[in-house]
C-alpha positions in Angstrom: -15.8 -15.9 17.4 -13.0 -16.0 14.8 -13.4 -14.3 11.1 -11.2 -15.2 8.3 -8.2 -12.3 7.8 -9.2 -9.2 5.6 -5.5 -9.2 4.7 -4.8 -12.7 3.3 -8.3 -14.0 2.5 -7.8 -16.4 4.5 -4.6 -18.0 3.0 -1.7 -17.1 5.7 0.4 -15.7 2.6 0.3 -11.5 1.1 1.9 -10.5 -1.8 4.4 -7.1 -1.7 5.7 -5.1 -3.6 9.2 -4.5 -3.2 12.3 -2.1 -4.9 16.1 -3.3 -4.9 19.0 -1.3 -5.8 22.4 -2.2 -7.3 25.3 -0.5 -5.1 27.8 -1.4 -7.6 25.9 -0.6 -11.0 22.8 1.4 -12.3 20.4 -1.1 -12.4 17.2 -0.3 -10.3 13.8 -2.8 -10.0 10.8 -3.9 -9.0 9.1 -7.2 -7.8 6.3 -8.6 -6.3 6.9 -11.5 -3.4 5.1 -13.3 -1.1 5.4 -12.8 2.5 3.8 -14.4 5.7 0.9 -12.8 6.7 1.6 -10.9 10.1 -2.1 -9.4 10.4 -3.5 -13.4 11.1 0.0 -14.6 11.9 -0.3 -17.2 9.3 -3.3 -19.1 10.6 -5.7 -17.4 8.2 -8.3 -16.6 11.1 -8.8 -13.8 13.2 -9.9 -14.8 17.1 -12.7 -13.3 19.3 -12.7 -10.1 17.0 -16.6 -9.3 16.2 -17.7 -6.2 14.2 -21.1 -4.8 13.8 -21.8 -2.8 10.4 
């Protein structure tokens, strides 16, 4: 049985957040960026997991 990822939908790809620092300056930020999924290993799918709710 194979079930499409919880964590990507299904799409191989997550979005994170992530922070970055300037060593040099002051200037701090924020940003969002896509990542491979590591929970389906980019496939999208799950295999032989089954859950019973």
């Amino acid at each position: 049985m194979k079930i499409v990822c919880p964590r990507c939908g299904g799409s191989g790809i997550v979005t994170a957040e992530r922070a970055a620092i300037e060593l040099s300056g002051t200037r701090t930020g924020t940003g969002l960026v896509h990542e491979p999924c590591d929970t389906c290993a980019e496939n999208g799918w799950l295999l032989d997991v089954a859950g019973f709710v």
